[in-house]
Every structure is written in C-alpha cells, then in structure tokens.
C-alpha positions in Angstrom: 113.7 -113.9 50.0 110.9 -112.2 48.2 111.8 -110.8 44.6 109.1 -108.4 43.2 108.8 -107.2 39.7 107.6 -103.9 40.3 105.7 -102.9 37.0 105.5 -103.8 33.2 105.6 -100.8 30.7 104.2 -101.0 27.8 105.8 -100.2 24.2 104.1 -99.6 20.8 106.1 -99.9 18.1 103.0 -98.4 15.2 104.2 -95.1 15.5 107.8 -96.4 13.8 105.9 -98.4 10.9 103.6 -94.9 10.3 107.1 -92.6 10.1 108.7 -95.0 7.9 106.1 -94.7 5.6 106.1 -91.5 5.9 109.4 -91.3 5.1 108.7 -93.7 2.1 106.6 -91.4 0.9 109.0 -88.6 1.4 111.7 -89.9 -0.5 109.5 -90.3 -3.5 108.4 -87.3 -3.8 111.6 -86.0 -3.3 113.0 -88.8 -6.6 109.9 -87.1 -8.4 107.9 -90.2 -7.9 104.4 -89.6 -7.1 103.4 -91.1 -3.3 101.5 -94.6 -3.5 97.6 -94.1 -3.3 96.2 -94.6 0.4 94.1 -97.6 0.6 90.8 -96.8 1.8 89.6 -98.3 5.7 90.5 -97.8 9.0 93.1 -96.1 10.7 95.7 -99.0 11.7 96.0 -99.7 15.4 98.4 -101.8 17.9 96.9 -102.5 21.1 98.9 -104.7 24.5 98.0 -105.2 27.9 99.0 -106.8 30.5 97.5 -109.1 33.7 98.5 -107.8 36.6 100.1 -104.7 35.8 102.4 -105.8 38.6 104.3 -109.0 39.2 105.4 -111.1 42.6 107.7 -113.3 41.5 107.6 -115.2 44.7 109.5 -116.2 47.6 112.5 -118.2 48.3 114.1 -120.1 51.2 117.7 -121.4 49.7 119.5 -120.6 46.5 118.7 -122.3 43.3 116.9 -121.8 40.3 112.9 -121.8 41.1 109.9 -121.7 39.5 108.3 -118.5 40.2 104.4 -118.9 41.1 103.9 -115.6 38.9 101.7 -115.9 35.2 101.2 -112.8 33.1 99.1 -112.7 30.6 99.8 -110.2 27.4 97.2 -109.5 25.4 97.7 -108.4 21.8 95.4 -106.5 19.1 96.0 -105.2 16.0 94.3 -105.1 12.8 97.7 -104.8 10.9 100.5 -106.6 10.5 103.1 -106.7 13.6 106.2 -108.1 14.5 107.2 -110.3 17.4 106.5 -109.0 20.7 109.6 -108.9 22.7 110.1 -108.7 26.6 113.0 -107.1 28.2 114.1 -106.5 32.0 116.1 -104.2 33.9 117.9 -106.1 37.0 116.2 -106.5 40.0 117.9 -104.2 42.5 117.9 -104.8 46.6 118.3 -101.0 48.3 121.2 -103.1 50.2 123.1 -105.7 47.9 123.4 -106.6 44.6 121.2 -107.2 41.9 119.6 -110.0 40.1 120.8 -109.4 36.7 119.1 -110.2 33.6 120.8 -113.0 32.6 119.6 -114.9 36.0 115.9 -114.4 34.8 114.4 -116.6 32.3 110.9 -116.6 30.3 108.8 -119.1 29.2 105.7 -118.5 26.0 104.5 -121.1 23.8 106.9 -118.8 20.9 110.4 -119.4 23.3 110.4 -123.1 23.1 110.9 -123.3 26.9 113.0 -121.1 29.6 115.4 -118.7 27.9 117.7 -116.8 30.1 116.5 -113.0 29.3 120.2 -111.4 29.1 119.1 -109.9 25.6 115.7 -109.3 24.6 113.5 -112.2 24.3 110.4 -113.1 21.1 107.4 -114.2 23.4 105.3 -114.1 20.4 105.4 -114.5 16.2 105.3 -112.0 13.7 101.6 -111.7 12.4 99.8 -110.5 9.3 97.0 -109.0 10.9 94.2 -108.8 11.9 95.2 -110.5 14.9 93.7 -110.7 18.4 95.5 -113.2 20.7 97.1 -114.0 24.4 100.5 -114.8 25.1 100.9 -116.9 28.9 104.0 -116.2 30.0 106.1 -117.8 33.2 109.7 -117.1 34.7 111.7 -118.8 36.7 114.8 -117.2 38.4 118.2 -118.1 39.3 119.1 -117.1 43.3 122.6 -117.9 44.6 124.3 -117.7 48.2 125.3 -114.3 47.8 122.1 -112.7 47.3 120.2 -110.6 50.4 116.9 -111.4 51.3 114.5 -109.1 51.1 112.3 -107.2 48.0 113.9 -106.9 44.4 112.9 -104.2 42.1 112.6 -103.8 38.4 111.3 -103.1 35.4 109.9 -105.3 32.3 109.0 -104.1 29.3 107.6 -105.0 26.3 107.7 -104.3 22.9 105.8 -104.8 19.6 108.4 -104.8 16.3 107.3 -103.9 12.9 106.1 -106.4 10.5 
C-alpha cells in the first residue's frame, strides 16, 4: 500500500498579532487614551518552510502501525516573538475506500516528547521570544488496518505559527 501526503500549506499567523494591535490601539483611542509610541526598527517578520514541499509516507505490505521512511524538515524565522508552531492533517483519502483518519497518524519533534496521535492539532515546536532562527525534524508513523485499500492516499498538512 503506498500512502502519499500530497502537499504541506503553509500558515502565518503575524498578520493576527499586527490586527490585534491594531485593535489595541483602536480601543484606546476610542477610551481617550492616546496609542502606545511605536518602537523604532524593523518591520516584524514570520518566515516557515518546508523540505520537501511534498511527502511519501511510504509503503506497506500488512497492517500495523509503521514507521514511515519520510523526514520533513520546517524551518522557522522570525525576529519577534512567536508561538508554537502547530501541524494539522486532513485524512488521507483513497478515490476507492475509506480514509486514514487523523487520529491513525502520529508525529514525532523533539517539542512532542515522542509519537502523538494527530486527531487534534499537534505543538511540534516552543513558544519563542524572538529573534529566533531554528529547524524542527519531524517523523510519522501511521496506523494501517485490514480494511484499508491499497493503493495512493491523499491529504493535506498544514502548519501553523500561533501568536506569542
């Protein structure tokens, strides 16, 4: 059986830390409150990538749980604080059968402590206070039982950056 991940998206979460200060700043204008001063330096910025941009999560011959031979590699930069970074996944859908749910894909980072089943959004990372640059490896494994076809499995991945 050959499951494929077919692409990661990408998700910056900067633009909801700029509109909530905005908003901040909003409000106390509205209360009569002058805005707080605008520290001088450069524009903030949240950068992630990803290698590959698309994942084979590998073959297998009988149902169990296995290892998949796939390694992505996220790559973070900000120069502001940031939140975890958090990975998600839709099912893995056969054109024919069922799908591999969420729940029977797990993900491994240095931040999860080992395999954690990915049935809710997962932390792959820590929050930081900036100015970061780092890596995050990250490996699945994924659960296969009888019932499931052979064949490709589709889906998507995505990541996301949380405010500070």
């Amino acid at each position: 059986m050959l499951i494929k991940m077919m692409r990661v998206v990408e998700s910056k979460n900067i633009l909801l830390v700029v509109l909530l200060v905005l908003c901040a700043g909003l409000i106390g204008i509205a209360q009569g409150a002058p805005p707080p001063p605008i520290p001088p330096g450069p524009e903030p910025y949240v950068s992630i990538s990803f290698t590959p941009g698309e994942l084979d999560l590998g073959s297998v011959l009988h149902p169990g749980t296995y290892d998949s031979p796939a390694t992505l590699l996220v790559q973070v930069a900000a120069n502001c604080p940031i939140g975890a970074v958090m990975a998600s996944t839709t099912p893995l859908q056969h054109p024919e059968g069922n799908p591999i749910l969420p729940e029977r894909i797990f993900i491994q980072s240095p931040a999860t402590g080992g395999f954690v089943s990915m049935a809710i959004p997962v932390g792959i990372s820590a929050p930081t206070t900036g100015p970061e640059v780092f890596d995050i490896n990250v490996q699945f494994q994924v659960e296969v039982p009888l019932v499931d076809l052979a064949g490709t499995y589709n889906g998507t991945m995505t990541f996301t950056i949380g405010p500070p």
